[in-house]
TIKE-581546 format. One line per 10 residues: their letters; for each residue x, y, z of N, C-alpha, C. Coordinates in pm, 1 decimal, padded with zeros to 6 digits. Example, Ala and Ser with C-alpha at 12.3 -4.5 7.8 and 13.67 -1.06 7.14 Angstrom:
// TIKE-581546
as	01319.0 -00569.0 00780.0 01230.0 -00450.0 00780.0 01320.0 -00330.0 00780.0 ~ 01285.0 -00225.0 00708.0 01367.0 -00106.0 00714.0 01290.0 00003.0 00787.0
// end
This chain:
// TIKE-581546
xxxxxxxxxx	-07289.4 -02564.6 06007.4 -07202.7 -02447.6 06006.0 -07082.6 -02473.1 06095.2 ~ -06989.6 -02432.9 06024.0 -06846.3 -02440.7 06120.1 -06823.7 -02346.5 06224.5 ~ -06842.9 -02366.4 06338.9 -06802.3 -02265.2 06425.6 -06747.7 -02136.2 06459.7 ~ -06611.0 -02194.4 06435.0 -06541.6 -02078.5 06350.6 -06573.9 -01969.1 06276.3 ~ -06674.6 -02026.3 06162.9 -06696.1 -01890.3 06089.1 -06815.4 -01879.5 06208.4 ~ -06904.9 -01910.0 06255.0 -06976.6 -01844.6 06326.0 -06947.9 -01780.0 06486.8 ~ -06879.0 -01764.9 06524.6 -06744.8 -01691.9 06610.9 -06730.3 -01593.1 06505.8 ~ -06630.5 -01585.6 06415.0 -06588.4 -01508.7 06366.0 -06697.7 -01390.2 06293.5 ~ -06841.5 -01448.3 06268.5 -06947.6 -01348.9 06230.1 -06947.2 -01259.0 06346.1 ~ -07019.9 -01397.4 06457.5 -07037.8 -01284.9 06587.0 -06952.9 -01167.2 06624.6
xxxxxxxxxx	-06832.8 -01234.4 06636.4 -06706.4 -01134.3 06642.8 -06677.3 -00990.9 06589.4 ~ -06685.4 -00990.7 06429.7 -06698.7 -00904.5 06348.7 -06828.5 -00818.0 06353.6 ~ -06934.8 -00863.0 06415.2 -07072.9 -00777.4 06389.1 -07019.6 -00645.9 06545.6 ~ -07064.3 -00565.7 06513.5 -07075.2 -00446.4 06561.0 -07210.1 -00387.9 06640.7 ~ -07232.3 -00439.3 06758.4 -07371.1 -00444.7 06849.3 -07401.5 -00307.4 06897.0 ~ -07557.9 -00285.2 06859.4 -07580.4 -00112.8 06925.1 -07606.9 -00167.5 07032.9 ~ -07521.6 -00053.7 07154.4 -07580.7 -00055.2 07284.7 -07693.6 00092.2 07294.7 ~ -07799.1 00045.2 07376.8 -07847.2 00130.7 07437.9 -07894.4 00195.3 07603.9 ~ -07875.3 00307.3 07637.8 -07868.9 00390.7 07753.9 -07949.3 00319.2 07844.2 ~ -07891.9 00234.0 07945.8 -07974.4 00202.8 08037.7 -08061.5 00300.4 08187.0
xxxxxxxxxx	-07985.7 00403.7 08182.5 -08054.8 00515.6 08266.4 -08214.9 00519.4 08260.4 ~ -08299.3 00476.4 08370.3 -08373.6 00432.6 08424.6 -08498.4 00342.0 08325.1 ~ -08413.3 00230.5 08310.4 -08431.0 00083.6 08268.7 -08347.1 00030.6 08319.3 ~ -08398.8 -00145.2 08336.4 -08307.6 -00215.2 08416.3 -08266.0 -00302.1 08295.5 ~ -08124.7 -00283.9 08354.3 -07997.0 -00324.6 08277.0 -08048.4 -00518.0 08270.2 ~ -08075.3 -00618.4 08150.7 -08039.5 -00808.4 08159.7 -07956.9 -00799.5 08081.5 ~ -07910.8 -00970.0 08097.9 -07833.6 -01020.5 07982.6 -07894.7 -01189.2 07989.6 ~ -07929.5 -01193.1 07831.4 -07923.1 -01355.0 07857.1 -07853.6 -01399.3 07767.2 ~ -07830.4 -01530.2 07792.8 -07723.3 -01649.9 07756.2 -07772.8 -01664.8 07608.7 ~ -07716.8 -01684.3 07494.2 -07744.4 -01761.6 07377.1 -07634.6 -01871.0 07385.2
xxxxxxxxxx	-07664.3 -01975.5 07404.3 -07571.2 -02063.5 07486.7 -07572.9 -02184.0 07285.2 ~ -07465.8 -02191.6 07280.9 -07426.1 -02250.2 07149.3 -07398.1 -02359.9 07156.5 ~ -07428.1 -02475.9 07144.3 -07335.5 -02639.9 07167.8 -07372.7 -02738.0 07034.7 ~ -07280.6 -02810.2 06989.7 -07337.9 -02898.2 06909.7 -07426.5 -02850.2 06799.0 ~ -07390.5 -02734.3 06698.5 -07476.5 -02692.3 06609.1 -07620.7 -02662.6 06674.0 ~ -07636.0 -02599.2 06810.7 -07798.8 -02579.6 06822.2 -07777.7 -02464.5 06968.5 ~ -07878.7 -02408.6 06963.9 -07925.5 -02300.2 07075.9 -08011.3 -02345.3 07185.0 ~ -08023.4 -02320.9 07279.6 -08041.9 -02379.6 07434.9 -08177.5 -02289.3 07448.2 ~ -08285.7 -02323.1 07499.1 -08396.0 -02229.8 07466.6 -08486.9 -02277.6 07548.9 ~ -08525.3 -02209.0 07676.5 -08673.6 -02254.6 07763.5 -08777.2 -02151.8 07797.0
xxxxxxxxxx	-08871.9 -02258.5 07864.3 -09049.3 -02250.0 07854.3 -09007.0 -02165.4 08075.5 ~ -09030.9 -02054.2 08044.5 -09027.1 -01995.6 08194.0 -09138.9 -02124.9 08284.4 ~ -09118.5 -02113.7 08403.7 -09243.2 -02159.5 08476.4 -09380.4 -02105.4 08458.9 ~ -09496.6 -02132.1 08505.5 -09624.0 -02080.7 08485.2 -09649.1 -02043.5 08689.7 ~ -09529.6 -02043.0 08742.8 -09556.3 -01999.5 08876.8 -09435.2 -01906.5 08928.7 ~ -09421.1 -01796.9 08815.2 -09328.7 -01701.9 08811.1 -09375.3 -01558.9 08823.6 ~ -09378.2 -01479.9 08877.6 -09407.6 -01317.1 08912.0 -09432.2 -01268.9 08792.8 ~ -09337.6 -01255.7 08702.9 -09298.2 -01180.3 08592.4 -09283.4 -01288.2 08446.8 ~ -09371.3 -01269.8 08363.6 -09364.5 -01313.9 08194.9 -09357.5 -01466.5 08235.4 ~ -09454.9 -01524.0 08329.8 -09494.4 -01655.7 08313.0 -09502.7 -01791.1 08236.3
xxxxxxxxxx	-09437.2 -01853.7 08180.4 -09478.2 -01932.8 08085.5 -09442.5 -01858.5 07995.9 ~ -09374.1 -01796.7 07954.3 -09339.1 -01732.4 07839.9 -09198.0 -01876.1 07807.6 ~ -09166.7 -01808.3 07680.0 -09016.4 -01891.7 07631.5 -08950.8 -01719.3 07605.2 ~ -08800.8 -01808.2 07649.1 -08679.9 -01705.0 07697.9 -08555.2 -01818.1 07727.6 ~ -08478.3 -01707.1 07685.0 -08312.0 -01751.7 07691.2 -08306.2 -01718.7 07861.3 ~ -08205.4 -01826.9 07890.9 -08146.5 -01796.0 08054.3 -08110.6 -01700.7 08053.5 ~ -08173.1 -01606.0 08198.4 -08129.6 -01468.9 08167.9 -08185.2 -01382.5 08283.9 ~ -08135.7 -01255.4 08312.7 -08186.9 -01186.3 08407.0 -08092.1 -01060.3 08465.6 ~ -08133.3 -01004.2 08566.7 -08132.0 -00895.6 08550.4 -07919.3 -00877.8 08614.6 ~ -07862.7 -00744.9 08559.0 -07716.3 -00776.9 08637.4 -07730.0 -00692.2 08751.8
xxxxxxxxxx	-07660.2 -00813.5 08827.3 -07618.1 -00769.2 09013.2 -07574.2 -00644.7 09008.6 ~ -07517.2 -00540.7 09104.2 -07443.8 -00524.3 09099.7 -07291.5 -00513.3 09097.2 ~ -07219.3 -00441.7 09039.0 -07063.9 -00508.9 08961.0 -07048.9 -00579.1 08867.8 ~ -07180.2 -00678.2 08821.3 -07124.8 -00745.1 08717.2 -07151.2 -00664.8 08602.3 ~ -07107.8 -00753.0 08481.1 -07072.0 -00692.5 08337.3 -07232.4 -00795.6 08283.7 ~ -07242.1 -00783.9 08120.4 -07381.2 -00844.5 08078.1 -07324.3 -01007.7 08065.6 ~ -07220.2 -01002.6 08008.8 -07104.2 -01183.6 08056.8 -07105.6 -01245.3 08181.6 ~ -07094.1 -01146.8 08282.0 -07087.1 -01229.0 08418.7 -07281.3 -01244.9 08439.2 ~ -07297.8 -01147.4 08396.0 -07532.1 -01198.7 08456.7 -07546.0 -01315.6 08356.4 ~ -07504.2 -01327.7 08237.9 -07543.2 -01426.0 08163.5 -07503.2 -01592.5 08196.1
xxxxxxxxxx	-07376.7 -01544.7 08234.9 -07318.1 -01678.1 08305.9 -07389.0 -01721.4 08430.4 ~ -07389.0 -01616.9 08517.6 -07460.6 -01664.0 08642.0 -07543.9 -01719.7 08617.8 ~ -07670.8 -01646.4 08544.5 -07800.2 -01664.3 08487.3 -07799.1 -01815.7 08443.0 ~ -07706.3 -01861.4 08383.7 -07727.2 -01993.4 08280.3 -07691.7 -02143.5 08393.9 ~ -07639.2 -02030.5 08467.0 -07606.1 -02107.9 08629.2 -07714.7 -02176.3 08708.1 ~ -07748.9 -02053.0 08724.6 -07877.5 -02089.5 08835.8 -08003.9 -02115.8 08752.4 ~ -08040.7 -02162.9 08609.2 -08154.4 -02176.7 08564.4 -08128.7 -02354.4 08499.4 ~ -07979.1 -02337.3 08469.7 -07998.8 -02435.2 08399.2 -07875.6 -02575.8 08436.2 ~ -07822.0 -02505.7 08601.2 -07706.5 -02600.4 08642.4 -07587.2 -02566.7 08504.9 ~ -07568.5 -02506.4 08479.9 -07446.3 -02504.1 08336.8 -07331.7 -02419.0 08382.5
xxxxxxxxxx	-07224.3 -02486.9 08412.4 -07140.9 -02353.3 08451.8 -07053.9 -02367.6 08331.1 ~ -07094.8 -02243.2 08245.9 -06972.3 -02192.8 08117.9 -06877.5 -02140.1 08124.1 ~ -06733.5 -02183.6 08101.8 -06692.5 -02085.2 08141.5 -06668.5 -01921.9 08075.3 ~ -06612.4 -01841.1 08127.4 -06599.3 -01705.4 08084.7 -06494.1 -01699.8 07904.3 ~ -06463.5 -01830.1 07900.6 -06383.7 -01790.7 07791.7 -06515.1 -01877.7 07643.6 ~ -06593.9 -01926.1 07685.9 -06676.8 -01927.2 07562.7 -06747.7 -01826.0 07579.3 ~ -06758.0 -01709.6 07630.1 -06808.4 -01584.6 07555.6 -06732.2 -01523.5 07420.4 ~ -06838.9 -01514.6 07293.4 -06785.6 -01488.7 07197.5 -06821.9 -01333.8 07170.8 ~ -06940.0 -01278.8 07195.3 -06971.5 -01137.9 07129.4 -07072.1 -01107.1 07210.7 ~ -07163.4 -00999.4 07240.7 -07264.1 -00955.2 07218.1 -07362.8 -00911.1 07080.7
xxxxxxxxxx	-07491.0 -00919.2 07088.4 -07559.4 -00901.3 06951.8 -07617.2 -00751.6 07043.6 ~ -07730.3 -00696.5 06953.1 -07761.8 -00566.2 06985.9 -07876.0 -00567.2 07089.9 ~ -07813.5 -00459.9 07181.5 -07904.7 -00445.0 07295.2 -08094.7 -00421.8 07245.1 ~ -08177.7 -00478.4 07306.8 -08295.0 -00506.1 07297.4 -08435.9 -00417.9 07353.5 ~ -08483.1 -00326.6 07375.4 -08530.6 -00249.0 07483.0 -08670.5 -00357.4 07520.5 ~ -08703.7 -00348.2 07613.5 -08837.2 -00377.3 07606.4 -08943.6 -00339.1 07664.9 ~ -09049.2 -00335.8 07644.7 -09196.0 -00267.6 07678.4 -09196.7 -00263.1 07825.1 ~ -09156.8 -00361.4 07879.8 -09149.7 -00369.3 08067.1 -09059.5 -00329.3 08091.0 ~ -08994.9 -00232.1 08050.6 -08860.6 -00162.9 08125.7 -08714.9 -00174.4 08143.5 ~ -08708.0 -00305.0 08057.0 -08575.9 -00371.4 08063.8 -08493.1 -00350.0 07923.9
xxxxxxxxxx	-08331.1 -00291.3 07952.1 -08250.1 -00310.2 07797.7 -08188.8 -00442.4 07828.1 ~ -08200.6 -00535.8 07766.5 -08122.1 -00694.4 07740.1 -08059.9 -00699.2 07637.5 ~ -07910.3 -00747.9 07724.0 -07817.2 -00762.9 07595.5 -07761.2 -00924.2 07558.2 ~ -07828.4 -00971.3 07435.1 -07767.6 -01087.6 07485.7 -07633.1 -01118.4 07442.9 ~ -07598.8 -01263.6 07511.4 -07432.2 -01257.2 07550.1 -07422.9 -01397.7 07449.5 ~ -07352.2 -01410.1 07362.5 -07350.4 -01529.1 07286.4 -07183.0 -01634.1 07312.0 ~ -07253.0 -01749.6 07392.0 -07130.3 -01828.2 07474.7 -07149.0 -01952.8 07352.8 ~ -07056.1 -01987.8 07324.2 -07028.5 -02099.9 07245.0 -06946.7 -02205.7 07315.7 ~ -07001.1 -02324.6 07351.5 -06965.9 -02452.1 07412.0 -06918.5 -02519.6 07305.4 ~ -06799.4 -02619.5 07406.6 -06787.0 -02710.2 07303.9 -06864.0 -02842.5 07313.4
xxxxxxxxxx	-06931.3 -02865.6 07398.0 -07007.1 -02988.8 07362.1 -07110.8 -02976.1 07426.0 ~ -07237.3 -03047.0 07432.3 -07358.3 -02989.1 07487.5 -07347.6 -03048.4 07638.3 ~ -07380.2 -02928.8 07714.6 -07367.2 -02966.4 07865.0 -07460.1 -03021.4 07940.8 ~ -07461.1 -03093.0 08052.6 -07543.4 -03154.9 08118.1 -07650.0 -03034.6 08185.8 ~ -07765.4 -03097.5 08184.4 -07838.1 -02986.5 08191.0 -07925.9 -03011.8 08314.8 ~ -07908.9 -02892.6 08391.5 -07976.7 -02965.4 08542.4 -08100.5 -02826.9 08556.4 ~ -08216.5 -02803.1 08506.1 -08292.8 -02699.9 08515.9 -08383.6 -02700.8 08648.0 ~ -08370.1 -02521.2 08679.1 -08411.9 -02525.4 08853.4 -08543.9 -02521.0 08795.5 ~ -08645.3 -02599.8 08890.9 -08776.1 -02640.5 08856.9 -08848.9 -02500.8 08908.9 ~ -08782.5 -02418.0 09008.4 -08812.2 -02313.8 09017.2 -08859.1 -02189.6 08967.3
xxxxxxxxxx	-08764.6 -02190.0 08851.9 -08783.9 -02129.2 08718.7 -08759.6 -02187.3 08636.6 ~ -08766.5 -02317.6 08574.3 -08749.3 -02353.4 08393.9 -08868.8 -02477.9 08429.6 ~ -08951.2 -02463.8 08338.8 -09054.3 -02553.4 08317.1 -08967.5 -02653.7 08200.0 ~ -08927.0 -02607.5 08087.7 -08891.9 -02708.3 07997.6 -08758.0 -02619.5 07942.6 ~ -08699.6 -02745.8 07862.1 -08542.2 -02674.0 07799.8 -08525.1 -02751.0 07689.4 ~ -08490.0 -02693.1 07543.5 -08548.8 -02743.8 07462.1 -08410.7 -02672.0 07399.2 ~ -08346.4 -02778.6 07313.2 -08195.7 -02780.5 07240.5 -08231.8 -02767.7 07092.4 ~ -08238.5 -02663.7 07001.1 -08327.3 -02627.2 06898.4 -08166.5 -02615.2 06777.7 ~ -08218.4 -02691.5 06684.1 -08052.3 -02708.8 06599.3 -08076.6 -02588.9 06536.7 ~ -07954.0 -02518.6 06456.2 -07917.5 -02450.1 06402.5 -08042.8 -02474.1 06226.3
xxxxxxxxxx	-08035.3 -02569.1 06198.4 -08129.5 -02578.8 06086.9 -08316.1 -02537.0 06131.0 ~ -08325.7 -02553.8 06228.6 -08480.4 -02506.7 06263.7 -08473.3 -02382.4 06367.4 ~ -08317.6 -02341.1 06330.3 -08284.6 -02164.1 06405.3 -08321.7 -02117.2 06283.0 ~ -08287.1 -02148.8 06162.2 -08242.3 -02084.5 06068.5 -08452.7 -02080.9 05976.6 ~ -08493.7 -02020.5 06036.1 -08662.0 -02022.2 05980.7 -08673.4 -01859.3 05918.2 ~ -08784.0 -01867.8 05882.0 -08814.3 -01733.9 05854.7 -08937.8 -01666.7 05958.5 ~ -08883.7 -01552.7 05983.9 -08999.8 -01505.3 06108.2 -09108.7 -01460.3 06029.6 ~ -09226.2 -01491.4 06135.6 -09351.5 -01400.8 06125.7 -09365.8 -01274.4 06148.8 ~ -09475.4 -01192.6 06041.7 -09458.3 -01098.1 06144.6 -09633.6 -01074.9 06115.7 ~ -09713.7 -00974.2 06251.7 -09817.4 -00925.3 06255.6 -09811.3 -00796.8 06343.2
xxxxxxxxxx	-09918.3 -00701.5 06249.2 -09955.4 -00595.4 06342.3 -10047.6 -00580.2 06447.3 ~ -10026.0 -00480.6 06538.6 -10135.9 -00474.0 06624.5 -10146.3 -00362.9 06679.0 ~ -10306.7 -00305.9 06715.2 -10326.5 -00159.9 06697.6 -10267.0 -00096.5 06808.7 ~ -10145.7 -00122.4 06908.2 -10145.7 -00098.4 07044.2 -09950.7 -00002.7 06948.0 ~ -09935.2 -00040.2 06831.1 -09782.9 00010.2 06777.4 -09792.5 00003.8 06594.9 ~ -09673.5 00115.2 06577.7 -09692.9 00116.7 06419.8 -09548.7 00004.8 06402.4 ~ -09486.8 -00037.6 06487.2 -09389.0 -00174.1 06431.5 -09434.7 -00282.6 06431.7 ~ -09380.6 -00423.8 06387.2 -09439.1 -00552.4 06354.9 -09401.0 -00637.9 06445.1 ~ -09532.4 -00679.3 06544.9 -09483.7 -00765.2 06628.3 -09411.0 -00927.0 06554.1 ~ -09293.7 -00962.6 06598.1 -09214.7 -01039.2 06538.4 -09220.9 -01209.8 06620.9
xxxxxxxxxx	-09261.5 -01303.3 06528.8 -09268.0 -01452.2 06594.0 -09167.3 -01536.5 06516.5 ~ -09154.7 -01655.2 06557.7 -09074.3 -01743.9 06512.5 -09132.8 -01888.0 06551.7 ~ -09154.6 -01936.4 06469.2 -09172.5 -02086.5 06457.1 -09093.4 -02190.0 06500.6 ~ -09084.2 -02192.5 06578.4 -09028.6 -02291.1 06673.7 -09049.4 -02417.3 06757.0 ~ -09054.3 -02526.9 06822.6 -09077.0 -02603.6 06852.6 -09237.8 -02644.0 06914.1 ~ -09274.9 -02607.7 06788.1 -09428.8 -02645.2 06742.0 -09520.0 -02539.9 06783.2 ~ -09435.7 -02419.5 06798.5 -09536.6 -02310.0 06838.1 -09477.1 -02214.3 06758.4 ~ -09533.8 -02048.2 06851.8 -09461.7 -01956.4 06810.7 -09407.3 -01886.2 06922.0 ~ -09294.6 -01873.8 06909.0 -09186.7 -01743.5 06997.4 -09195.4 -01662.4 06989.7 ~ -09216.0 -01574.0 07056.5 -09247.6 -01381.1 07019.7 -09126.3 -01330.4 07090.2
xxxxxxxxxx	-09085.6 -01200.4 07041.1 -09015.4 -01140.1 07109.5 -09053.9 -01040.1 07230.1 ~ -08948.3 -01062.3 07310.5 -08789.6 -01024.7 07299.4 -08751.8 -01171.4 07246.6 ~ -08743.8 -01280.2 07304.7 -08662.0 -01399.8 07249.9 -08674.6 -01427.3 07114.1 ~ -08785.8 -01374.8 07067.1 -08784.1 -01411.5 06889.1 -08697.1 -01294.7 06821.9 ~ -08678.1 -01194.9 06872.5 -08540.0 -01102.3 06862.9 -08453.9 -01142.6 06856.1 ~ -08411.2 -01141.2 06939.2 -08243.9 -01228.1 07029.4 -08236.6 -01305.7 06937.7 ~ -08294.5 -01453.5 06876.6 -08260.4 -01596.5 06843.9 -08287.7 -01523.4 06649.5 ~ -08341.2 -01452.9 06650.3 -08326.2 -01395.8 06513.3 -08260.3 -01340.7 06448.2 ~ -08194.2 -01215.6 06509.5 -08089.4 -01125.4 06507.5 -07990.3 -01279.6 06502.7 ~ -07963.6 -01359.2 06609.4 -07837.5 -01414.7 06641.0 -07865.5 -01515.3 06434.4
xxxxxxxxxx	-07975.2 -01576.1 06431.3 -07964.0 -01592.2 06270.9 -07893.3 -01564.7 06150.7 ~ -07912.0 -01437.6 06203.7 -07879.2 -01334.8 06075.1 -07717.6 -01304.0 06081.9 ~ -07741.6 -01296.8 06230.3 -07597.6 -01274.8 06220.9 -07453.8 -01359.5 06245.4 ~ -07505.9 -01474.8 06308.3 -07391.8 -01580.2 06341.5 -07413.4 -01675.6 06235.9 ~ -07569.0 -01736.8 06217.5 -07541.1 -01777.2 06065.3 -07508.2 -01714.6 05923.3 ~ -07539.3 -01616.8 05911.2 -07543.5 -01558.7 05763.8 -07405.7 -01447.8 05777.0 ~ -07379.5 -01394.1 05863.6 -07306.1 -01309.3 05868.6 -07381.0 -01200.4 05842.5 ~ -07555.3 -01166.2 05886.2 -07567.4 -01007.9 05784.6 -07616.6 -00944.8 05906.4 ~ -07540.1 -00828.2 05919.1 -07587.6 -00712.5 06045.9 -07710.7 -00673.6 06057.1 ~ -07846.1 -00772.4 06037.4 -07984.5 -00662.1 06103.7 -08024.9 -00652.5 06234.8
xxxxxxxxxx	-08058.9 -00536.0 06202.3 -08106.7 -00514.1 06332.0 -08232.0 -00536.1 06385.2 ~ -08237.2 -00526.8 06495.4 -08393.0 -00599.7 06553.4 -08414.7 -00525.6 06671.0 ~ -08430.9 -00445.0 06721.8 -08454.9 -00316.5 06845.8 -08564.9 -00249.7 06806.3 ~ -08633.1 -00273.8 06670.5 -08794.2 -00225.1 06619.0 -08870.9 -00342.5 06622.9 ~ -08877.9 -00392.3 06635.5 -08965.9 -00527.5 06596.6 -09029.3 -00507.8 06757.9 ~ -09125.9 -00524.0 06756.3 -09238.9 -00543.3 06860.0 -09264.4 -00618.7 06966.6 ~ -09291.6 -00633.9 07057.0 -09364.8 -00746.5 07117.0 -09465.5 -00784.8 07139.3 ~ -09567.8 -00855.2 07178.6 -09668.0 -00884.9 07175.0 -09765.0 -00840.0 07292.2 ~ -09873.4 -00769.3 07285.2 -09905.6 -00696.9 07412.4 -09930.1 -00798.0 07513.0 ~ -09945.5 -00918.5 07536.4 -09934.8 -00998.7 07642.2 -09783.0 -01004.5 07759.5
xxx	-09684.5 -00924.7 07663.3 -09559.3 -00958.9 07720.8 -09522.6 -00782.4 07794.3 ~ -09617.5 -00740.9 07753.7 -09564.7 -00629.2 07835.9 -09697.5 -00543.7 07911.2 ~ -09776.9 -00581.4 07906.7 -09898.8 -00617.7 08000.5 -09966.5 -00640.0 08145.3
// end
């Protein structure tokens, strides 16, 4: 896919925000380079969603915007300093079961950056091309919600959302150009637990 038109999807799509009043406001990075998405395995010696897989990301300081947490964020997880002008769009804000609205911030690089991950928080970082973005999600129910918890097949596992959100939505919409939405789709009761 040519860039361009995928800029120009992002660009054109029209992102619901939702009311962060008492939820805490993230943003993470969908960090774009070289036809592929930037995508890691949290640590397994982390407070919060352990070993989970997630986009660089976290919660905004105060003063910043969901661009400046995402940048920072992609900073301190993954040594990457982007700058502010490959931010291309936001996709639609995300709620999630633990209290958090995440918006992610979609930065398009031009070439894939050196990648220095704090061992602190990133166990693994895994550069996933645009052709094995482009999958079809799973979905399953579970008796804890009447929506479909949502997975994605991914680098030999499965991704659940929120990140199987985020990297899905961004599918639909930076590859294909088609506005769905993804703010129903589920998570998996381990992730909000």
């Amino acid at each position: 896919m040519e860039l361009d038109a995928l800029r120009a999807n992002v660009r054109a799509f029209h992102p619901t925000t939702l009311p962060t009043t008492g939820k805490r406001h993230a943003a993470v990075a969908l960090v774009v380079a070289d036809q592929a998405i930037l995508l890691t395995r949290r640590t397994t010696r982390l407070r919060a969603h352990p070993g989970q897989w997630a986009l660089p990301g976290g919660r905004l300081d105060p003063g910043e915007d969901a661009v400046d947490a995402a940048l920072r964020e992609l900073s301190e997880e993954l040594g990457v300093d982007a700058p502010r002008g490959s931010f291309v769009g936001t996709l639609d804000d995300y709620p999630t079961r633990s209290g958090y609205v995440i918006t992610p911030v979609v930065l398009v690089l031009d070439d894939t950056p050196a990648i220095t991950p704090n061992p602190d928080e990133v166990a693994e970082v895994h550069v996933i091309p645009f052709a094995d973005v482009d999958v079809e999600p799973r979905y399953l129910r579970i008796p804890e919600s009447d929506q479909p918890v949502v997975q994605l097949p991914l680098v030999g596992t499965l991704v659940h959302a929120p990140t199987a959100a985020v990297i899905y939505q961004f599918r639909e919409v930076a590859l294909h150009g088609r506005p769905t939405p993804v703010a129903h789709l589920e998570q998996p009761v381990f992730a909000w637990r």
